[in-house]
C-alpha positions as CSV (number, residue, x, y, z in Angstrom):
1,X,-16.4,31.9,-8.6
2,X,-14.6,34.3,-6.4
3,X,-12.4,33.2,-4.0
4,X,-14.4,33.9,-1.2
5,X,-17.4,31.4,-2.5
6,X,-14.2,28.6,-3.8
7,X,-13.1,28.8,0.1
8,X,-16.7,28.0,1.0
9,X,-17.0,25.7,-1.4
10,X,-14.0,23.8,-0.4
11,X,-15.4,20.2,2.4
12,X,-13.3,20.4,5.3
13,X,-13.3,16.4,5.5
14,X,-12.6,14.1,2.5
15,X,-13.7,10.3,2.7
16,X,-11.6,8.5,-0.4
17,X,-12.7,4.4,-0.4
18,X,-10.9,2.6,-3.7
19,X,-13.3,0.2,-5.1
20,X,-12.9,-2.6,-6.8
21,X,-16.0,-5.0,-7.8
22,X,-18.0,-3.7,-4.7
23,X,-21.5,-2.8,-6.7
24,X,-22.7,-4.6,-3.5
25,X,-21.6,-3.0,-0.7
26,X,-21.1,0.9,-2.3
27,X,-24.6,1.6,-1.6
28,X,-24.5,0.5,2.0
29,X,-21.8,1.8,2.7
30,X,-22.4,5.4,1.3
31,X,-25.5,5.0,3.9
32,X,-23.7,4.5,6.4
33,X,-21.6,7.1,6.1
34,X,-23.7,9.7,5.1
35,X,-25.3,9.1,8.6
36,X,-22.2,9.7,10.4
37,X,-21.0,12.4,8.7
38,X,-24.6,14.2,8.7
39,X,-24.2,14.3,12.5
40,X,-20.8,15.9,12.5
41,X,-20.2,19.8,12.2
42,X,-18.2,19.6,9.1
43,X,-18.7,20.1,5.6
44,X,-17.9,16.8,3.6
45,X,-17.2,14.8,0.3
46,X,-17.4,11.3,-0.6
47,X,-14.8,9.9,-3.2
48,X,-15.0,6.3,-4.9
49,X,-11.9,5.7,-6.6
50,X,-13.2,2.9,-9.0
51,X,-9.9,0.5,-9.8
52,X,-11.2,-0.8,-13.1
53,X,-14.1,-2.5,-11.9
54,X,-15.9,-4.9,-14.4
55,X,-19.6,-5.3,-12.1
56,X,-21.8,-2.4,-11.7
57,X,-19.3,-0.3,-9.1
58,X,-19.2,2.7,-11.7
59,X,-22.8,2.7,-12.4
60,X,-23.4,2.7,-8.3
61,X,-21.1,5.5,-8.0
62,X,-22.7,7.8,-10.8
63,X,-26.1,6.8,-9.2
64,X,-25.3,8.4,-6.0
65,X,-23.6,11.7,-7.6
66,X,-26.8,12.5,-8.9
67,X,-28.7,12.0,-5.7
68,X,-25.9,13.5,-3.7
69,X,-23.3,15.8,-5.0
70,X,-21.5,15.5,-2.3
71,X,-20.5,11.8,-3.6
72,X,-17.9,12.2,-6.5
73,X,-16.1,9.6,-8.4
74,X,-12.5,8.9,-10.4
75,X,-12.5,5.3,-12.8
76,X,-9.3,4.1,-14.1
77,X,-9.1,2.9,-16.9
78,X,-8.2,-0.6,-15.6
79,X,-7.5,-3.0,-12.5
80,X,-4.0,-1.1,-11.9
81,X,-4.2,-1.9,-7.8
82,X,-5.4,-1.1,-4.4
83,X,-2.5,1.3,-3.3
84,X,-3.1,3.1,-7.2
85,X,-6.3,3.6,-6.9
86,X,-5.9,4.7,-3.6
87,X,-3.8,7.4,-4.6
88,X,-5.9,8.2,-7.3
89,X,-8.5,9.0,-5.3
90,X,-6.2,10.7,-2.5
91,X,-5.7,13.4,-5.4
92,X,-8.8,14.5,-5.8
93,X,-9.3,15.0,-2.2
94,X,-10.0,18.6,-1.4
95,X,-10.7,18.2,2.6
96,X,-8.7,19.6,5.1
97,X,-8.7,16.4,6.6
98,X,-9.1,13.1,4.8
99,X,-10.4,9.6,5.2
100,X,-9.3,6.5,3.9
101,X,-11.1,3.2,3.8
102,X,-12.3,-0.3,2.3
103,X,-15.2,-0.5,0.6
104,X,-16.1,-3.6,2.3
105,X,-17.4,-2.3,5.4
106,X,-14.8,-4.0,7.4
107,X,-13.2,-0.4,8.2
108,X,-16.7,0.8,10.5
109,X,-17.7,4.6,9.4
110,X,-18.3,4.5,12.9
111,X,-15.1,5.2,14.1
112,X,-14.8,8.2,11.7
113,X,-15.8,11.1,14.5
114,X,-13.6,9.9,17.1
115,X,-10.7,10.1,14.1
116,X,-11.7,13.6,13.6
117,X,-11.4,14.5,17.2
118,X,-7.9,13.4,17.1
119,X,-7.1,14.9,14.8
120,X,-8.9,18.3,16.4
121,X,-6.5,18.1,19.5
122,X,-3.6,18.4,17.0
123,X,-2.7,15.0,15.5
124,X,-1.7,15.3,11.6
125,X,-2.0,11.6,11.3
126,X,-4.0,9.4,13.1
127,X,-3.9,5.4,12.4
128,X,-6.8,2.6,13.0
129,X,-4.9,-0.4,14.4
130,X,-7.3,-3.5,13.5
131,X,-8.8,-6.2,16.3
132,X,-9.0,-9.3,14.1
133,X,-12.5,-11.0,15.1
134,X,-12.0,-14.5,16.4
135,X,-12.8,-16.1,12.5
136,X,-9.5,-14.7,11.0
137,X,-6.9,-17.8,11.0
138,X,-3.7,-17.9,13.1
139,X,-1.9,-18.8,10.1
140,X,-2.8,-15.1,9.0
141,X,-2.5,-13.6,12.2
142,X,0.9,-15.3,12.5
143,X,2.3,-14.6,8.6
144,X,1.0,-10.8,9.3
145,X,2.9,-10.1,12.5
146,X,5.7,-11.5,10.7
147,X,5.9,-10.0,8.0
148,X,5.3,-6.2,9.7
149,X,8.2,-7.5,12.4
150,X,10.7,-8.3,9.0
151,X,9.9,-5.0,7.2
152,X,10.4,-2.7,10.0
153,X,14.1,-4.5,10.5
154,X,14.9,-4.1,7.1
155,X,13.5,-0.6,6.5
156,X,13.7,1.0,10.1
157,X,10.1,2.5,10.0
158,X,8.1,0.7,11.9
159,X,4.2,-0.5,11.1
160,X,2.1,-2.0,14.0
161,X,0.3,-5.5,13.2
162,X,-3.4,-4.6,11.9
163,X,-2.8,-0.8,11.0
164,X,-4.0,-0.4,7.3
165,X,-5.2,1.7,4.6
166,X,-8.2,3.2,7.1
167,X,-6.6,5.8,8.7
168,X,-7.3,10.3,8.8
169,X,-4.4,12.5,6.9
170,X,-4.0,16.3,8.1
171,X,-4.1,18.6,4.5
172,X,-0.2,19.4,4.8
173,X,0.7,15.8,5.5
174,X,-1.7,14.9,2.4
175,X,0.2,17.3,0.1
176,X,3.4,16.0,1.3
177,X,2.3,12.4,0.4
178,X,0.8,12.9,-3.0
179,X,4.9,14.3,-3.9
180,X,6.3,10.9,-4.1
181,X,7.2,9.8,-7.2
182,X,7.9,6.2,-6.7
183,X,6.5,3.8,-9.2
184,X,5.9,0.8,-6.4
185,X,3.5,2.6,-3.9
186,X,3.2,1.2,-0.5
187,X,1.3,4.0,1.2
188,X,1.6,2.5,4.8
189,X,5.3,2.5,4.5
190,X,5.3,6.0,3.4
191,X,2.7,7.6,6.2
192,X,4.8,6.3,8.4
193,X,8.2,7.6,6.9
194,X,7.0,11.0,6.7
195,X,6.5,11.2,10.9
196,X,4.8,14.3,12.1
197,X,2.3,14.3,14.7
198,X,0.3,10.8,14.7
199,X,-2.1,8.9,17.5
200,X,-4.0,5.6,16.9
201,X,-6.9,4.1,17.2
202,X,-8.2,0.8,17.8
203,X,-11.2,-1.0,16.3
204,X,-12.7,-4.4,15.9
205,X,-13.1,-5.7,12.2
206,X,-15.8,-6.6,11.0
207,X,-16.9,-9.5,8.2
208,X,-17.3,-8.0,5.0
209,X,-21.0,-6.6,4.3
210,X,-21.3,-9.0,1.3
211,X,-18.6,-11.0,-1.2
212,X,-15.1,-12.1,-1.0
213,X,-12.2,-10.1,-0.6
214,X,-10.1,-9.6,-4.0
215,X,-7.0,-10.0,-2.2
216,X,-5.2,-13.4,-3.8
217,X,-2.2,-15.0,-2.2
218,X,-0.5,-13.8,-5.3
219,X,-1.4,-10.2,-4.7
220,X,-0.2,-10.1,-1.0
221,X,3.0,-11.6,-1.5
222,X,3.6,-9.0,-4.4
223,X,2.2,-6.4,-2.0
224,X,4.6,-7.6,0.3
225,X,7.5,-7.6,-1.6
226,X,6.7,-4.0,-2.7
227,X,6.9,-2.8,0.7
228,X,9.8,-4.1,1.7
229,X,11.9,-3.7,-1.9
230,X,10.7,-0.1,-2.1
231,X,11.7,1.0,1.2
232,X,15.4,-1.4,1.9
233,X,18.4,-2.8,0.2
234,X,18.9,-4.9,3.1
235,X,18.0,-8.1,0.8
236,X,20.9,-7.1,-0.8
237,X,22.8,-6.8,1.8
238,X,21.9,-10.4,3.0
239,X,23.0,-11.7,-0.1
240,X,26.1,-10.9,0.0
241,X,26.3,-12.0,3.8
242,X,25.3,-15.2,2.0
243,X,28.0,-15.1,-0.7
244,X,30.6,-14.5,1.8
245,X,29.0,-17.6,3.9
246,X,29.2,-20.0,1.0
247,X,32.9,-18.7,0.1
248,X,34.1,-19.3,3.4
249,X,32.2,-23.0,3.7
250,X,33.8,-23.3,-0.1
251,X,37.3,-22.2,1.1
252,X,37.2,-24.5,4.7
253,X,36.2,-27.5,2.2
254,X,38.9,-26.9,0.2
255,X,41.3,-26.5,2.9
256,X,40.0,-29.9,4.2
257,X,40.2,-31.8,0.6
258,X,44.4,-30.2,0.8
259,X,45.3,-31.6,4.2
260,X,43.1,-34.9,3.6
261,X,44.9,-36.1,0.5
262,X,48.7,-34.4,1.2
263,X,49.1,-34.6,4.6
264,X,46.8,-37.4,6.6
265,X,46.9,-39.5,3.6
266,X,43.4,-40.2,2.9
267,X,41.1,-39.3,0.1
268,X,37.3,-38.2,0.5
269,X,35.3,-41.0,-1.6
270,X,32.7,-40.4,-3.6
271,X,31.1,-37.6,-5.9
272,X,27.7,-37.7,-4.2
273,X,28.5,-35.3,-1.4
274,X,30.2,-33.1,-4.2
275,X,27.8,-32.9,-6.1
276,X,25.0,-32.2,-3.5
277,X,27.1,-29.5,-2.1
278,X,27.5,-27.8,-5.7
279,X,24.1,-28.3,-6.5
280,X,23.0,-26.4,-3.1
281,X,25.9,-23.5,-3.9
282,X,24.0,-23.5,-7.1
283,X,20.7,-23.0,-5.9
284,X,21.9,-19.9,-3.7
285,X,23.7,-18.7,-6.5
286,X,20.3,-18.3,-8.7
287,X,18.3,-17.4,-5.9
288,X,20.4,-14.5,-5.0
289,X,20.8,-13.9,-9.0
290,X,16.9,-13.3,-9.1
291,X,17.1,-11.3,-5.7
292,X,19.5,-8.5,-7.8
293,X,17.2,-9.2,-10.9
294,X,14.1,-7.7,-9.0
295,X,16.1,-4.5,-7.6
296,X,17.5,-4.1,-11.7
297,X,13.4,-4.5,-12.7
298,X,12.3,-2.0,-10.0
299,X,15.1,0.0,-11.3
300,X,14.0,-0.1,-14.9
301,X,10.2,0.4,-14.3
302,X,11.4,3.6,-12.4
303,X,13.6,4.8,-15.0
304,X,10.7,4.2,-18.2
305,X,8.2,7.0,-16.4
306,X,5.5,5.6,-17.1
307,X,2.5,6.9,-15.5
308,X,1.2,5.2,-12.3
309,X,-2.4,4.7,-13.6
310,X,-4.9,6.5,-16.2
311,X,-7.7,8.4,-15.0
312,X,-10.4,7.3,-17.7
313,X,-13.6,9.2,-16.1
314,X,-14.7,11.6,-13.3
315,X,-17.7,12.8,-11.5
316,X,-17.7,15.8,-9.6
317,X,-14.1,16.5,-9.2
318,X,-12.7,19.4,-10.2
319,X,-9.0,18.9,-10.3
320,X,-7.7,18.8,-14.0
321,X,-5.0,15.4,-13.6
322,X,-5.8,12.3,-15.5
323,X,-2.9,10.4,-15.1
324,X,-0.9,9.2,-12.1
325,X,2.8,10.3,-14.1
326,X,5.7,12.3,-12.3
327,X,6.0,15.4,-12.4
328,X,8.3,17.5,-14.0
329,X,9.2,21.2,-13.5
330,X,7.9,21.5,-17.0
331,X,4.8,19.5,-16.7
332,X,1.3,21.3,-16.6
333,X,-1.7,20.2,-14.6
334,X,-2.6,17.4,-16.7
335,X,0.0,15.5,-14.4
336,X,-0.3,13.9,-10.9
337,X,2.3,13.1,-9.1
């Protein structure tokens, strides 16, 4: 193939949607999609990244290769993660521009033109920020805002409540993304690190087409975590604000205990407070133990190499990585990054 026909050859918009155990909302959703992008003056792909699913996801996805070409498809070769399989798929993307979205139908391929035409009047990055519909709980509403407001303290780089995964990457902003080498991915923390030219969007979410969403309490407090360990020390910093805290209560009781006994006269009865007070210093002691103990893990996971996820099959993607491991000056292009 000459380089002429490659350049043709080449979409100018990518679509990437991780999957995982959505058999029953793939085909709708390719539907949907293919209607909107049919009506837009771009050439186009379609890529499932397939996160170990154990329903009929991969079967779905093959399916629709051989109808449409233009659908293509990377399966790992287990459940390694949303933001993995994400990235996996983000690899593979040839576009000049790409897409990334939920399966679910909750991120509307409606909304993909008017990302486009952001992204036309210069915009390398343009965000979807999400209008909860009136069903979601204001527990969630509540713990989400919070939790955006505490990472953008401790990291500095600031995420609005309701911006996700479903969002349009310029190519150069793409390529820029796909050389981190970080073992804990959190891809919203990192598009908005790397700056450049951004807008946003606003949408209203919709109820998921059909099932329930994979996401377990579990997962998002991990997920959570990730974000916030991979991106600040300031925990760390908090606990030794702490340590010195407790010192200087220690001290001050201490101080107290000297001038009640030697120079008022008067002893403090009892062990009970003493021992309540020493089992609470113990407490923070362990928590803030554990707190170093999961900066030393994240340390050693980084330090093993060990690649990100495993590629185990493709369809219609031509780039030559299997595996999500970092790269070296060395390595050949049977590595991602």
């Amino acid at each position: 193939m000459t380089r002429e026909h490659l350049a043709e050859s080449i979409p100018k918009l990518s679509v990437v949607i991780p999957a995982y155990n959505e058999d029953a909302n793939i085909a709708q959703l390719y539907v949907e999609l293919k209607q909107v992008l049919t009506e837009m003056d771009m050439s186009w792909e379609i890529i499932f990244a397939d996160d170990g699913s154990t329903d009929s996801s991969w079967d779905t996805i093959t399916s629709l290769h051989e109808k449409d070409k233009r659908v293509k498809g990377v399966r790992l070769s287990r459940n390694f993660g949303h933001q993995y399989a994400l990235f996996a798929g983000l690899s593979q993307a040839r576009g000049k521009a790409v897409v990334s979205m939920d399966a679910d139908l909750q991120h509307p391929p409606q909304l993909i033109p008017e990302l486009v035409k952001k992204w036309r009047e210069g915009h390398q990055i343009v965000h979807t920020v999400r209008i909860d519909p009136d069903g979601i709980s204001l527990f969630k509403k509540t713990t989400s805002r919070l939790y955006y407001r505490i990472f953008s303290f401790c990291s500095g780089v600031r995420i609005e409540p309701g911006m996700a995964d479903f969002r349009l990457l310029d190519r150069e902003v793409l390529d820029r993304i796909l050389q981190f080498r970080e073992a804990g991915l959190f891809l919203r923390g990192i598009v908005q690190w790397v700056g450049y030219s951004s807008s946003t969007v606003t949408f209203q979410s919709a109820t998921r087409f059909s099932g329930s969403s994979h996401y377990s309490i579990k997962k998002m407090l991990s997920f959570g975590w990730d974000g916030i360990s991979s991106f600040s020390i300031i925990p760390l910093r908090f606990a030794t604000l702490i340590g010195f805290l407790t010192s200087g209560l220690a001290f001050s009781g201490i101080v107290y205990a000297f001038y009640s006994k030697f120079i008022s006269g008067t002893a403090i009865p009892g062990w009970a407070s003493s021992m309540a007070i020493l089992s609470f210093l113990l407490g923070v002691l362990f928590i803030l133990i554990g707190l170093i103990g999961e900066y030393i893990g994240r340390i050693l996971i980084e330090v093993m190499q060990r690649p990100r996820y495993l590629i185990w099959e493709k369809i219609g993607t031509d780039s030559h990585s299997t595996i999500g491991l970092k790269c070296t000056e060395q390595s050949e292009f049977t590595v991602e990054q």
